[in-house]
Every structure is written in C-alpha cells, then in structure tokens.
C-alpha positions in Angstrom: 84.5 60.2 93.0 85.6 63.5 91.1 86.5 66.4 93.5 83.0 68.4 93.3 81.1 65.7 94.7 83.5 64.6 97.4 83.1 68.3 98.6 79.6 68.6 98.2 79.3 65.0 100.2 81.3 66.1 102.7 79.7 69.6 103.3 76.1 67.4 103.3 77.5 65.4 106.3 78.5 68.0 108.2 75.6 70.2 107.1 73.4 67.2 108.8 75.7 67.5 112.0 75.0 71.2 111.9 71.3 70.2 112.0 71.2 67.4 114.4 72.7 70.4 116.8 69.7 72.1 116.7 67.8 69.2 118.8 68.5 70.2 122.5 70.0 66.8 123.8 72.5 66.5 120.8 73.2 70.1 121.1 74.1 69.6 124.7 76.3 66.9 123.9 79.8 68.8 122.9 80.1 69.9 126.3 80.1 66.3 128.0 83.5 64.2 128.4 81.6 61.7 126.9 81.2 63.5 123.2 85.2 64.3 123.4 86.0 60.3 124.5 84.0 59.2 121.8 85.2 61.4 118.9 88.7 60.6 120.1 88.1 56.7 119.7 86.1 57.3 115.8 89.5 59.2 115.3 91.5 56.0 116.1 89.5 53.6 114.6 89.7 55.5 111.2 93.1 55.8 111.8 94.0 52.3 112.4 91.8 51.7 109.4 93.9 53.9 107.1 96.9 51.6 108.3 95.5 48.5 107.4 94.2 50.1 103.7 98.2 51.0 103.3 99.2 47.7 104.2 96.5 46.0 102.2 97.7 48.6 99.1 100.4 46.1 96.9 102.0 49.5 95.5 103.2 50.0 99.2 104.0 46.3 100.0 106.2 46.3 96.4 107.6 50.2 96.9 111.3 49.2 98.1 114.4 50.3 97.6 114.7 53.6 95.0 111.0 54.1 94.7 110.7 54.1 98.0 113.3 56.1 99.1 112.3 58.5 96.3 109.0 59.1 97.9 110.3 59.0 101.0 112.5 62.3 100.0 109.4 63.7 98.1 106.9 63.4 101.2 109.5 65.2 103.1 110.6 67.8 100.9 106.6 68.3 99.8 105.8 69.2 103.9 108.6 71.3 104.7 108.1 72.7 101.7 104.8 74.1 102.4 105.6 74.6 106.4 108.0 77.1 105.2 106.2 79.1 102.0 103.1 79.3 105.0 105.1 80.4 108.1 106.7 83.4 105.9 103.1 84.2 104.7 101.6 84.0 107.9 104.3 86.1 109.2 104.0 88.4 106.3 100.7 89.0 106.3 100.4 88.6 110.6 97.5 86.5 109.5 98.3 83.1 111.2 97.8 83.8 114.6 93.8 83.9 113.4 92.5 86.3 116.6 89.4 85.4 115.9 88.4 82.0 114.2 91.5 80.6 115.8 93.2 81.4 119.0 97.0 81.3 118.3 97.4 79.3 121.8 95.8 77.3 123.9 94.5 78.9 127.0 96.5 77.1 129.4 100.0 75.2 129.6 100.2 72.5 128.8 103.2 70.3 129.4 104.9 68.8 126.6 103.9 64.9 127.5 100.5 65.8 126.7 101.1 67.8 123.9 103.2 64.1 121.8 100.6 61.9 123.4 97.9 62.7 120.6 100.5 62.0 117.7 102.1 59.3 119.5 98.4 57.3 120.3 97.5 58.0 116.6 100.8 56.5 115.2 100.5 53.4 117.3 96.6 53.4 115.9 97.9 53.6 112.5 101.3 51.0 112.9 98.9 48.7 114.2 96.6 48.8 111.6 99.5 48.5 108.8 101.0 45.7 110.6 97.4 43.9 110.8 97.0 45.2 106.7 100.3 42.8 106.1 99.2 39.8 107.5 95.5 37.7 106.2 94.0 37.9 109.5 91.2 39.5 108.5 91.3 38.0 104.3 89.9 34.9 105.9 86.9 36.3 107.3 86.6 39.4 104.6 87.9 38.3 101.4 88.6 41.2 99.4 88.3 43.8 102.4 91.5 46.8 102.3 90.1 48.8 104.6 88.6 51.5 101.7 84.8 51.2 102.6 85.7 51.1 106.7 87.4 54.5 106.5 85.0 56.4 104.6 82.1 55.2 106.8 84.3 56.5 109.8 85.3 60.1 108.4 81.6 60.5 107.6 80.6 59.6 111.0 83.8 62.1 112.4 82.1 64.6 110.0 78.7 64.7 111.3 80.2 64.6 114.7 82.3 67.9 114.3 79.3 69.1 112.4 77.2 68.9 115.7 80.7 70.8 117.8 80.5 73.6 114.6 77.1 74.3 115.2 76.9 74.3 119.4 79.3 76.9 118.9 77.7 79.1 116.7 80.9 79.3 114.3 79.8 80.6 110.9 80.2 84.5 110.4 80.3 86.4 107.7 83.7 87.7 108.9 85.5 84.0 108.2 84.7 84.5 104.0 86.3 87.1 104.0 89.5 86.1 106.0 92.6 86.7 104.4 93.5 82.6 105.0 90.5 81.1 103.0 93.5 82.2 99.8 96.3 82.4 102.0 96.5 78.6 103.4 96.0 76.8 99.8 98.0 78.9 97.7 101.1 79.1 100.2 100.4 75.1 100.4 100.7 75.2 96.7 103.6 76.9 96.3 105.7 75.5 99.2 104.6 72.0 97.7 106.3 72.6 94.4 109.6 74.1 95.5 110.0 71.1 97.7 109.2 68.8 95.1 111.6 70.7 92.7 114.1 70.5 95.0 113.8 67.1 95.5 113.7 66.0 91.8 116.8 68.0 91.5 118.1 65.6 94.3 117.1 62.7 92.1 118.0 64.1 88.7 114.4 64.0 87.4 113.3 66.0 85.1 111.2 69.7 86.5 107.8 68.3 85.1 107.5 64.7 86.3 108.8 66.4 89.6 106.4 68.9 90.0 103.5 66.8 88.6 104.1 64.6 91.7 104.3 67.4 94.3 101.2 68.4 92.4 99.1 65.9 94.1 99.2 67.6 97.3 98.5 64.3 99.3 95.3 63.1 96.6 97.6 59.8 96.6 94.7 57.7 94.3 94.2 60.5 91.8 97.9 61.8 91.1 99.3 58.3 91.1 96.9 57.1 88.2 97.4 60.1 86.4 100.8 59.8 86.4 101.1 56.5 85.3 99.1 56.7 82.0 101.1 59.8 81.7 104.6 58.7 82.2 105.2 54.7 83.6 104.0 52.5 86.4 107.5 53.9 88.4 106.9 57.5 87.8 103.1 56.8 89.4 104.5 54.9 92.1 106.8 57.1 93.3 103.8 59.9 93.0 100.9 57.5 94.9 103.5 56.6 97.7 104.9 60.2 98.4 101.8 61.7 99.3 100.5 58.4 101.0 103.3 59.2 103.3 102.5 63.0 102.8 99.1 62.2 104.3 100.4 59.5 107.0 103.1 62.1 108.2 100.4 64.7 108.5 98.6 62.6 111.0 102.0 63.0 113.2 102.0 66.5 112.9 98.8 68.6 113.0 98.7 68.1 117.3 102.2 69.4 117.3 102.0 72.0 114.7 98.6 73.2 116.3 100.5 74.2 119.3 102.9 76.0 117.2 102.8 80.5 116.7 100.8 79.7 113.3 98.1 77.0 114.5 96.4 76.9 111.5 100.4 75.2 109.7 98.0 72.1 110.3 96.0 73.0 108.0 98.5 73.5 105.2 100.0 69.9 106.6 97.2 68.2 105.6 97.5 69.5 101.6 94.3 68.1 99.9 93.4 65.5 102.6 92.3 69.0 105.0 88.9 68.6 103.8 88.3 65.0 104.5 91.1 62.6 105.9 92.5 64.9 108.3 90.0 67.7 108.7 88.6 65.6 112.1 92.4 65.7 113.3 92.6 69.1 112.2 89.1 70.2 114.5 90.4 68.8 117.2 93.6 70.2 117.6 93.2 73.7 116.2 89.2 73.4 117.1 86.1 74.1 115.3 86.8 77.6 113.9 89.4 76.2 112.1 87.1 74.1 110.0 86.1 76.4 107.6 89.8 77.0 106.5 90.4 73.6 106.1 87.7 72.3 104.2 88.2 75.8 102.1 91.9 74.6 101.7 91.5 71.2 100.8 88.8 72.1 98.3 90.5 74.4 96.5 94.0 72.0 96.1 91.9 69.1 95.8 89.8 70.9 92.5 93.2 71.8 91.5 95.0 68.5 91.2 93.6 66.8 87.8 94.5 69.9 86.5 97.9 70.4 87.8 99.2 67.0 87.4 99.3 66.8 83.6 99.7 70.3 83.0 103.6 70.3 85.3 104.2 67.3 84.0 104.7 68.7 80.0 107.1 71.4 81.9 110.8 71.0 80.2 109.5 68.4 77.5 
C-alpha cells in the first residue's frame, strides 16, 4: 500500500470513530472503565500479534550473527539518535512541554511500578507472540497465516476506538495546525535518525550512503528493506528490514516511559514512521488524545518521505 493511501485509510477509520462519537451512548462511552479495559486488551492482542508476524518473518528467524548485531547497533543508534536531536529542539524551542494539546505531566503521582507496568505487559504480549510465531502451532490450523492480516484488522479497530476518545473530547482546533511541533517532531526525528545511523555505520565501516539509506527508513521496515535490496544486496536489505523492525519493537518499550518524561510528546518521535499507524494507539494512550494529531502528522510526513530518502542517501559517497 503506497504511503498516501495508508494515510488516507487511516484518517477514514478514525474519521468514522470521530463520527460514531456523535451518537450519545458511544459518546458516553470514553468515560466508563469499561472503554479503557477494552482498548487496553485490542492494544495487547495487536501486540502479541506483531510478535508472532516477527517470528513468522524468515529474515528475522535467519538474521544471526553480524546482520543481526548490525541492526541491533542501528535500531539503537537510530532511537537515541532522534531522542537526542528532539530533546534539544524541544528545549530550544520550549515547545515540548505542549501547554495545551499535551500536558507535560500527568496530574497526579504516580509511583514508578505503575509507570513500567504498561511496557512491561506489552513486552510479555509481544515475547509471547514471537515465541508462538517460532513454533507451527498455529500452521496447522492456518496454513500460510504470519500474523499480517490480524494486526491490521486490530490497529483499524484501535483507530476507530481512539477516533471515538478524539471526538468526546472535542480535540481539533485550529490552534494545533499551527503548532510549532506538527514540523518540529518529524524533522528533529529525521535528523536525529541519520546522525545515529551515521554514527553507526562509522562503527561498522559501511559506507555514509548505505548507512544513511537504512536510518532512512525511519521504522517502515517492509518498504526500506526491499528498497535496499534491489539497490545494494539481500545483506544490505536485511540489515535495513531488521533495524527498524527492532526500531519499531523497541518503541513499543518506550513510549509509556518516555510519556512520563519533561518532553511527552519524545514518544512521538520514538515511534519514527510507525506514529501514524503501529504505535499511534500506544502513543494516545500514554501521551492522550491531543497528542494524536502530532503523531499521525509526524508519521505521515517521514512515512511520504521514505521511498524518496532511501535511494536518494544511498548514492551519497558513490
């Protein structure tokens, strides 16, 4: 699906959500324990369902040794990368404690048990689901099932469901398109992305294109790793579809914590591309709903950029 109409699907489904909240008992339904339990468990399902499509993905299974350990290092460096580049904008700019569309803390205190048991619950949701991805438990019932199909029916569902939180709270103004962060977050995530992945092809003595072409994918794991394989080899694409499916299974760890952080809206930059679809429902419910508009902004934005980027870092130095 090219990047346009993943964007425009995903701004229909929560467009419908938006609408459904206009019908008095599913607009009353945000404020019930019952709406938060249930958009919790869809959040875990598509999590563990994420596992099991990395453990049913053979360029995962097969990725040992210096491939993996290369985009192991480029994940890593790729994060920090863009943690760092976004803090000193944030701080720069004194944009990222958001006073309005997102509250730089949360209202209370909360002690720090509470604060890992998100990440933690969501880890176990997605180790389970990898280890179950390994295995042929489930070939013998679905032949042919990796878990693709599963999550994308569950992040549309999450997407509807936040779509219905977005509009009980009567979140869209004017004021948020014209925020500061709608360029801030994905340029900063840009930028941060590259020097980490410069860095760490310097680390690996690749050459500054095929290093920055794989920091280029920004998490878009499926895209960047085919690009890069008719571009370069099967390694080079590899190491480029594994590093930022870690990117984006390392995310998952750290938007609750990063939430809680001075910048809140460093989750958004976490996720990298996946902010608009993969993570956003992670994203809403740590940093909550005003920080939607940010992220699907963000993820937009680096998402359109990527089969652009990819090919045209990778001729850098040739």
């Amino acid at each position: 699906m090219s990047p346009w109409l993943t964007i425009l699907t995903i701004l229909g489904a929560v467009g419908l959500g938006l609408l459904l909240s206009r019908i008095p008992l599913v607009g009353r339904l945000p404020s019930t324990p019952a709406y938060a339990a249930g958009r919790m468990a869809l959040l875990c399902a598509m999590v563990a369902a994420m596992g099991f499509r990395v453990g049913r993905t053979e360029e995962v299974v097969r990725s040992t040794g210096a491939i993996g350990l290369a985009s192991l290092l480029f994940a890593a460096a790729t994060m920090a990368g863009t943690l760092i580049v976004l803090s000193v904008a944030f701080a720069l700019g004194k944009t990222g404690s958001v006073d309005g569309p997102v509250p730089p803390r949360p209202p209370h205190a909360v002690h720090w048990s509470r604060v890992l048991l998100d990440p933690l619950l969501l880890l176990v949701m997605l180790g389970l689901g990898f280890a179950v991805g390994l295995t042929d438990l489930l070939a013998a019932v679905f032949p042919g099932a990796n878990g693709e199909h599963l999550v994308t029916g569950l992040l549309y569902a999450l997407l509807v469901v936040i779509g219905v939180g977005m509009g009980t709270e009567g979140m869209f103004r004017l004021h948020v398109l014209a925020h500061p962060n709608l360029l801030i977050i994905p340029l900063a995530t840009a930028a941060g992305s590259l020097a980490g992945g410069l860095l760490a092809g310097l680390v690996l003595d690749l050459r500054p294109g095929a290093s920055l072409s794989v920091a280029s994918g920004f998490g878009w794991y499926s895209l960047s790793g085919v690009l890069l394989t008719r571009l370069d080899s099967p390694a080079l694409g590899a190491v480029s579809f594994l590093s930022n499916l870690l990117r984006e299974s390392m995310s998952l760890v750290m938007i609750p914590l990063l939430a809680r952080s001075r910048f809140p809206l460093l989750a958004v930059g976490a996720g990298g591309a996946t902010s608009m679809d993969v993570t956003l429902p992670l994203i809403e419910k740590s940093c909550g709903s005003r920080a939607v508009p940010f992220s699907i902004a963000s993820g937009g934005v680096l998402s359109l950029s990527v089969p652009f980027l990819v090919p045209l870092l990778y001729h850098v130095g040739l």
